[in-house]
LUMVEX-255136 format. One record per residue (C-alpha): residue in one letter; x, z, y. Coordinates in steps of 0.5 Angstrom, whole numbers, padded with zeros to 4 digits, always signed. Layout:
<pts>
AXZY...
</pts>
This chain:
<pts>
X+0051+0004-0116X+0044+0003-0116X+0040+0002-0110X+0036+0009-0109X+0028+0005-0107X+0024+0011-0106X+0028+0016-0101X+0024+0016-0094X+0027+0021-0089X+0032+0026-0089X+0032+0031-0084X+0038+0037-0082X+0035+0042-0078X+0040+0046-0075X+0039+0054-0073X+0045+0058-0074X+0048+0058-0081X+0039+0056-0083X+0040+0049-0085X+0033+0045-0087X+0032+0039-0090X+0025+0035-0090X+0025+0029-0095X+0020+0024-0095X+0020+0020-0101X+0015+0014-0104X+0018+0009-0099X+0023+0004-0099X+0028+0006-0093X+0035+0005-0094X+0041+0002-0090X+0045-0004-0093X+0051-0002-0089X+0056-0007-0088X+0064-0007-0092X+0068-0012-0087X+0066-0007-0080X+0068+0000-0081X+0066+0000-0073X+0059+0000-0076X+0053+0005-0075X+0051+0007-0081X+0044+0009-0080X+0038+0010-0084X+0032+0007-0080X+0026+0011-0082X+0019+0012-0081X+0018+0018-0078X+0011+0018-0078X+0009+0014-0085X+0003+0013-0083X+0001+0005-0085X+0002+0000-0081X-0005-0003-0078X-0005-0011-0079X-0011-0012-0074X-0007-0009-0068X+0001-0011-0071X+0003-0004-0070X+0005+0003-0073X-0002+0006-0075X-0001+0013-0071X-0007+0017-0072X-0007+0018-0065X-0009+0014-0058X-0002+0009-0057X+0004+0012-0055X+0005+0011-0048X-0002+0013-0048X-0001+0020-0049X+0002+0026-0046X+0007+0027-0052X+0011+0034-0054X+0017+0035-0056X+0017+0036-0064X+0018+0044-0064X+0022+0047-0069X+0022+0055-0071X+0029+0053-0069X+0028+0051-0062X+0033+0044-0065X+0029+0037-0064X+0029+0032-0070X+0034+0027-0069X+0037+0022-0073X+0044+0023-0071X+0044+0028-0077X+0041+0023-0082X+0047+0021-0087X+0047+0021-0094X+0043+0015-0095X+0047+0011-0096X+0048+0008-0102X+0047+0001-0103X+0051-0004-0109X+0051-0010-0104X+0052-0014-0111X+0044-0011-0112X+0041-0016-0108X+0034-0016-0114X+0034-0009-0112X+0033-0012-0104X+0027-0015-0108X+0024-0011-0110X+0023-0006-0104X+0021-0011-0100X+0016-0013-0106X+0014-0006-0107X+0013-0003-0099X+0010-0011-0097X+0006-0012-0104X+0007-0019-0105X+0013-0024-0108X+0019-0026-0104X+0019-0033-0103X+0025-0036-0107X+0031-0036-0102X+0029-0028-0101X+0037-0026-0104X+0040-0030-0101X+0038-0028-0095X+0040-0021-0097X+0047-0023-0099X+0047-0027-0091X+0045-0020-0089X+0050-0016-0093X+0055-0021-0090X+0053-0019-0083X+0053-0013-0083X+0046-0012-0081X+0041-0006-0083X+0035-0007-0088X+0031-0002-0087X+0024-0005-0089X+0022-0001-0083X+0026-0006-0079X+0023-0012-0081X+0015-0009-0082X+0014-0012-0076X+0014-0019-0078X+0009-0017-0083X+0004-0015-0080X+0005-0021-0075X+0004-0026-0081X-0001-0022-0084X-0008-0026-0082X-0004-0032-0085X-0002-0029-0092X-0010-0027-0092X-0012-0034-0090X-0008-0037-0095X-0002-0040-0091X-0001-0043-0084X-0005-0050-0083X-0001-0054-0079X-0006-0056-0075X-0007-0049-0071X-0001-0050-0067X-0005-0056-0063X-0007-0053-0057X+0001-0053-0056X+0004-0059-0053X+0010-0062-0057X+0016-0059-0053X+0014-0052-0055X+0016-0053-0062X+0022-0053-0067X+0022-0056-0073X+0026-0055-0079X+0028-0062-0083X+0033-0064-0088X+0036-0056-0086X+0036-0057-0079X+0033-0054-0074X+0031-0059-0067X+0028-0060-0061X+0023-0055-0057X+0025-0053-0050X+0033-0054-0049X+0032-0050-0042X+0029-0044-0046X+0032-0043-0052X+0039-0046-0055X+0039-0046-0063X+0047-0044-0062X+0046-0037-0062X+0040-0036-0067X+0038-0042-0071X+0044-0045-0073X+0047-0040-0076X+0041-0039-0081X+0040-0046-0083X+0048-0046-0084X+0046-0040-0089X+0042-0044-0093X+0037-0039-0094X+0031-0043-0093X+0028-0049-0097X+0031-0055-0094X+0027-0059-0097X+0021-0056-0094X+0019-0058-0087X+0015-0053-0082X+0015-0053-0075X+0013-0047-0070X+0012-0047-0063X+0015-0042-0057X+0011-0038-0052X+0015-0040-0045X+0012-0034-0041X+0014-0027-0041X+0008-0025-0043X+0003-0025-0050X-0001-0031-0050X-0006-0031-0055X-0013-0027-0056X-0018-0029-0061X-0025-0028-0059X-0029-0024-0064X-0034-0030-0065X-0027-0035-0065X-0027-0042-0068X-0022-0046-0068X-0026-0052-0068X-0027-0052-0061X-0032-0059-0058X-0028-0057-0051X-0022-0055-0050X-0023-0051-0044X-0027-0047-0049X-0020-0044-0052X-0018-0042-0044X-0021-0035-0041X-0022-0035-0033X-0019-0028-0032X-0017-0022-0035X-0024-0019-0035X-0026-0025-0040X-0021-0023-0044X-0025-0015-0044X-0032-0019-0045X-0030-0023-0051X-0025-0019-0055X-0028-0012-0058X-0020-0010-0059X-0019-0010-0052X-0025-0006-0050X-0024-0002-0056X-0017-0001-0054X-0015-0001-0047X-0022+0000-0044X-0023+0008-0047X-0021+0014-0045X-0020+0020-0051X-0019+0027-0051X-0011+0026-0051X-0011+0021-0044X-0017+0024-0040X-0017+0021-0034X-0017+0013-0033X-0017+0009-0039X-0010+0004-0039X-0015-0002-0036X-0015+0002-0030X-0007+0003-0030X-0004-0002-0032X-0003-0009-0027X-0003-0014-0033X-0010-0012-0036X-0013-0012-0028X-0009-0019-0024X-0003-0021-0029X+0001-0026-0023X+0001-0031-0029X-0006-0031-0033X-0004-0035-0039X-0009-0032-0044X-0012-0036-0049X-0017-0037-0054X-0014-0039-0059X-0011-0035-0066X-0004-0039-0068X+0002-0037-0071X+0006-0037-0064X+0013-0035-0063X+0013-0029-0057X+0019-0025-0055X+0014-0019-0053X+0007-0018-0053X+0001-0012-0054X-0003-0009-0058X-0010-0015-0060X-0006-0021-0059X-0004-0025-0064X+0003-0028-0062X+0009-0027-0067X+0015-0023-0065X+0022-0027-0065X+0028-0025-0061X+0031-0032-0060X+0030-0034-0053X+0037-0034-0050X+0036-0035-0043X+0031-0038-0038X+0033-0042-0033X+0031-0050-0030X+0039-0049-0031X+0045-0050-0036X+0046-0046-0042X+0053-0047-0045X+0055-0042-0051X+0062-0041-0053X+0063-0043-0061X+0070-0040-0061X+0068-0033-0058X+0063-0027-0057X+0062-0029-0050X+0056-0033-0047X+0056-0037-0040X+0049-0039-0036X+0050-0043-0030X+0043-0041-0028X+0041-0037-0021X+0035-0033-0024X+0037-0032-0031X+0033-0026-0035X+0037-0022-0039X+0033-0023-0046X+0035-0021-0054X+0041-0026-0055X+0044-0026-0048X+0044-0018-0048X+0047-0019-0055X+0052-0022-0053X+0055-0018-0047X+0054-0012-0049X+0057-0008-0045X+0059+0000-0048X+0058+0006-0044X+0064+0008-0041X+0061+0015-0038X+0060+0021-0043X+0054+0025-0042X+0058+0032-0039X+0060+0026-0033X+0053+0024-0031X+0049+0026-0026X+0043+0031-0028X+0038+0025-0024X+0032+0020-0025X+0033+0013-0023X+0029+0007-0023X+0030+0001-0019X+0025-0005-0019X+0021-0011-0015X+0013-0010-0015X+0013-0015-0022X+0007-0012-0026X+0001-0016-0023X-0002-0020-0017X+0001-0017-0011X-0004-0021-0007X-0010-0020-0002X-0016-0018-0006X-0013-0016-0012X-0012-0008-0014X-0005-0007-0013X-0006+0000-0011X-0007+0001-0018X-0001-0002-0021X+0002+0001-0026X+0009+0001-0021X+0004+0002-0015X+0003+0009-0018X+0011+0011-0019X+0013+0009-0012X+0006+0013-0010X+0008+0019-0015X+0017+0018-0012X+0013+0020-0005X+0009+0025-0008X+0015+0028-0011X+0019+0029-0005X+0014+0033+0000X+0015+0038-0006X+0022+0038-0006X+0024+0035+0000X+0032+0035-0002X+0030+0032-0009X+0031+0024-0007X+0037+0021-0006X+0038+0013-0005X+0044+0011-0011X+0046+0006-0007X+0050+0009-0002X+0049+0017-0003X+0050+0021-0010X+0045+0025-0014X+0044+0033-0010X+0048+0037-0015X+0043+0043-0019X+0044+0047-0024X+0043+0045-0031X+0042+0049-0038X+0043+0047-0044X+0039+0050-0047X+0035+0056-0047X+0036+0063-0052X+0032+0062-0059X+0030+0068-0064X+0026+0068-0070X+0020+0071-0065X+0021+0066-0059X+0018+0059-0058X+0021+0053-0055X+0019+0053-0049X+0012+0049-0048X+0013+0043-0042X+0007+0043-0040X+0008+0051-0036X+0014+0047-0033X+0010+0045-0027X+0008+0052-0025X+0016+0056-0025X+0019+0050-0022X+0025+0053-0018X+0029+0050-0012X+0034+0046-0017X+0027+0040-0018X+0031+0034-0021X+0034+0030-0016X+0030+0023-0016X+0032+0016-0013X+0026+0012-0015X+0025+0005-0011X+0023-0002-0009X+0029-0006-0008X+0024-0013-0006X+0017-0015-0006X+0015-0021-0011X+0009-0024-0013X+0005-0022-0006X+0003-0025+0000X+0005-0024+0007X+0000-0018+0009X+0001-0014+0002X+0008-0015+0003X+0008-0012+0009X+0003-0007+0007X+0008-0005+0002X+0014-0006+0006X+0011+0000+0011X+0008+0005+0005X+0014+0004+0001X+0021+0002+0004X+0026-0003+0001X+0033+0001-0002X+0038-0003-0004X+0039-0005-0010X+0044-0002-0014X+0048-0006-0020X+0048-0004-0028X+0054-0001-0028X+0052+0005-0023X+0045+0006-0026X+0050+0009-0032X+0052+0014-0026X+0045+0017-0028X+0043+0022-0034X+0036+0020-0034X+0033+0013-0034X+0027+0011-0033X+0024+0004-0036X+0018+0002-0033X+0014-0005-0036X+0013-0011-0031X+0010-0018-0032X+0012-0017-0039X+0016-0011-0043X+0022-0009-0039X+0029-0013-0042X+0033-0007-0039X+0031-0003-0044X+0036-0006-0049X+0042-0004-0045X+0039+0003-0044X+0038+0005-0050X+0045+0004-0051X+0047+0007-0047X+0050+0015-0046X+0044+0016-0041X+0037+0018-0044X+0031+0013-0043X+0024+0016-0041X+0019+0010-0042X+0011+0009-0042X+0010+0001-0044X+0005-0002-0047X+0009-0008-0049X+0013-0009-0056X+0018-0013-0057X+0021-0015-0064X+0024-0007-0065X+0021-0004-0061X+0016+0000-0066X+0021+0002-0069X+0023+0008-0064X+0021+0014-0065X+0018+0018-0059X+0022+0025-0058X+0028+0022-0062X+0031+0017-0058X+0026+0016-0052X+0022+0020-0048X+0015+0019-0048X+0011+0020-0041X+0004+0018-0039X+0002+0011-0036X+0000+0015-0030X+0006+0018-0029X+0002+0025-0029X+0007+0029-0033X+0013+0026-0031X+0016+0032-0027X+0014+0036-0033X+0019+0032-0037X+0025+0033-0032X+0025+0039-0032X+0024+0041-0039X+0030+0036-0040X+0034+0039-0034X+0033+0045-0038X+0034+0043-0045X+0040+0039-0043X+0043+0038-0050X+0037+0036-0053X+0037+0031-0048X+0043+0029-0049X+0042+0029-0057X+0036+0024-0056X+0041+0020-0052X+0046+0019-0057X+0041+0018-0062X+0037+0013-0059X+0046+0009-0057X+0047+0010-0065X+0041+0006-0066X+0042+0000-0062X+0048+0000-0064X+0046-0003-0070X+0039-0006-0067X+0042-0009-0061X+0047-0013-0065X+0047-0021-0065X+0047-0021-0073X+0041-0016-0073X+0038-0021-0069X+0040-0027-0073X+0038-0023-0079X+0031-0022-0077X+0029-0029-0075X+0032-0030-0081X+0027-0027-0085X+0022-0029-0081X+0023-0035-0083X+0023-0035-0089X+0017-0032-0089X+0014-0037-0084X+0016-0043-0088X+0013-0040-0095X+0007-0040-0091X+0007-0046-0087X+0003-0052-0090X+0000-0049-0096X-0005-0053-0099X-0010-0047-0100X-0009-0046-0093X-0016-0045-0089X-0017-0046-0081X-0019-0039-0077
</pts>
């Protein structure tokens, strides 16, 4: 059966016995599910918004300031029903014998040719079962776009990184790069074993080590330095004086976000606890990263630790003999662990638990005006409201309140708007546990300061965060990696960070998360329209577990870092190459 190559979005609207459906078309959306696995998710990932993809910045242009910018509102329907992809079925109908077909999408939706091994990428893709939704993947060509634009990668932008930082690819092989960081087990042995790539080609890529994104390109940049230290800015300010996309995009308020512009919100753009941002424009592999910098998004870090990394051939399970391992793409790929608290059984309550990560937690240093600073600041705010709203999970359950489902609609009433929410909140406030559960990155007099203004709660373990309706996902040096656990859960994620990861762009505010402001200044808001829409809510969170259901796979991520490749190697030491 032929590939459909131009359907975009299908949307099914339900009110009663009305059934809208909205389709999008001249696009290339379309889901190559998997035969072997009928446990599969079968999906159509759109792009709800369609509005182009910004190569300069390697994120969806959204005619609007970022998404964790803006105090977005639900998408309202004459209906009162929010657009979800839970209902988009129907496109499903793929030959998996058609991998030119799989060509010529990527080819019409990336306008340029595929390298040669592009079908039998396909066909290790179909094999795995993983979505090839061009939305997916777009990410990895915006991230290479400024090297296509040059011709190709000229090895010599990698050296600025020392050699333990980089992979090479010989003879059909992956070796080397750092052993207590990345093991090539998960990922890279089984796509050279998929012998999709050129073996005969050699390349070579370097891995960022840090949580955070690296490089920034200054606007007069030359890779042509006379001293080293040129390619090294002295402080986060540095960055603003030199980059015109960091000033331009961190450093002003608009209409949409009136109060303080996110250099003032979040701890990364003022004293990052680890400060490693270079001047330099380079193809270098990061697992998140934010808008301006020019890192390449891969998922392929297993764990960090000074310690051993031992993974089972012959099972799905992985063993880290570490102290303080992070839970990263792979790892958390390889555990995942299902949900196994349905919704009508979760406590209607918001919970966040953290330690004061996000920035320098230090003397002379703005702390106070830390993105998670302001969340504990706001948790204290919120309970002289509401005096019963906030509870300790860790030795107490949520207060019960009364919820609704959803409130009566007609042809003449609109959904009801969250920004009134605050002026008719009753007695029933969400009940809210919000709390620092250790102070890091801080010196004994903040420590103390924070000990006193925000006093430590226990921490409380994954499976009793599942307990709860509502969970908020707040960034911290870097994006959080729970993220990925929460999204596939039961429970609905509201989230405001400015980090991405590989997938991440992929998500649609109102569909499978729950936007707030970085200032946290509608998040009372959001709990009680959710308290009061509880189905809605209740949609978004199944929305959102659906999507991860594919995304949040190892064969997704093998299939991603798979075609990054691909792509990287088509580009890496071409002869027309030119040096930033």
């Amino acid at each position: 059966m032929a590939l459909r190559l131009s359907v975009r979005l299908i949307v099914r609207v339900f009110a009663g016995s009305l059934v809208a459906a909205i389709a999008l078309v001249n696009g290339g959306a379309w889901l190559l599910a998997a035969r072997r696995n009928a446990n599969l998710a079968r999906l159509n990932i759109m792009d709800f918004h369609d509005p182009g993809w910004d190569y300069a910045l390697a994120r969806p242009v959204v005619h609007r300031p970022p998404r964790s910018l803006l105090r977005l509102e639900p998408s309202v329907h004459s209906s009162g029903y929010i657009s979800n992809d839970a209902n988009l079925q129907g496109n499903t109908d793929t030959d998996p014998d058609s991998f030119s077909d799989v060509r010529a999408v990527f080819e019409q939706v990336f306008a340029g040719v595929r390298p040669a091994g592009f079908e039998a990428w396909a066909r290790f893709a179909s094999a795995r079962g993983c979505a090839v939704d061009t939305f997916l993947y777009k990410q990895i060509y915006a991230d290479l776009a400024r090297w296509v634009e040059r011709g190709g990668i000229n090895p010599r932008v990698l050296s600025p990184f020392r050699p333990i930082l980089r992979v090479s690819f010989a003879d059909g092989r992956f070796s080397g790069g750092p052993k207590a960081y990345i093991s090539t087990k998960p990922i890279l042995d089984v796509i050279s074993q998929a012998r999709f790539l050129d073996p005969q080609k050699q390349f070579v890529f370097a891995l960022n080590l840090n949580d955070e994104s690296r490089l920034v390109p200054a606007d007069n940049y030359s890779h042509s330095y006379p001293h080293a230290a040129d390619a090294t800015y002295s402080s986060m300010r540095h960055v603003f004086q030199t980059s015109s996309c960091f000033r331009d995009t961190f450093n002003n308020s608009n209409a949409h976000f009136p109060h303080l512009p996110p250099a003032n919100l979040h701890g990364f753009l003022q004293h990052p606890d680890t400060f490693a941002t270079l001047n330099v424009d380079a193809p270098l592999f990061s697992q998140a990263k934010l808008d301006c910098f020019v890192d390449v998004l891969a998922p392929l870090w297993s764990v960090v630790t000074k310690h051993y990394l031992i993974i089972s051939s012959s099972s799905t399970k992985i063993f880290a003999y570490a102290q303080n391992s992070h839970r990263y793409h792979t790892r958390l790929a390889y555990n995942q662990k299902k949900d196994v608290v349905p919704w009508s059984e979760k406590q209607t309550a918001l919970f966040w638990r953290g330690s004061s990560t996000g920035g320098s937690y230090r003397t002379n240093t703005t702390w106070h005006t830390y993105h998670r600073t302001r969340l504990l600041e706001w948790e204290k705010m919120y309970s002289l409201r509401h005096p019963d709203s906030t509870f300790d999970a860790a030795i107490q359950d949520a207060p019960k309140i009364e919820i609704r489902s959803s409130p009566p609609s007609s042809k003449n009433q609109k959904q009801q708007d969250p920004k009134k929410h605050k002026d008719s909140l009753g007695p029933d406030a969400v009940p809210v546990d919000i709390g620092l559960n250790s102070i890091v990155q801080a010196d004994a007099q903040t420590s103390q300061t924070l000990g006193k203004m925000y006093p430590l709660k226990q921490g409380v373990s994954p499976s009793r965060a599942l307990q709860f309706k509502y969970l908020l996902v707040v960034d911290g040096n870097s994006w959080s990696g729970r993220i990925q656990s929460y999204l596939a859960s039961n429970s609905l994620v509201i989230w405001n960070g400015l980090f991405t990861d590989w997938y991440l762009n992929a998500l649609v505010p109102w569909v499978h998360y729950v936007p707030v402001a970085l200032d946290f200044s509608d998040l009372e808001d959001r709990l009680e329209w959710l308290k009061d829409h509880d189905d809605q809510a209740r949609t978004i969170a199944e929305n959102a577990r659906r999507f991860m259901e594919v995304v949040g796979s190892l064969a997704q991520i093998q299939c991603y870092t798979g075609l990054l490749l691909l792509e990287y190697q088509e580009l890496y030491d071409k002869p027309d190459a030119r040096m930033p």
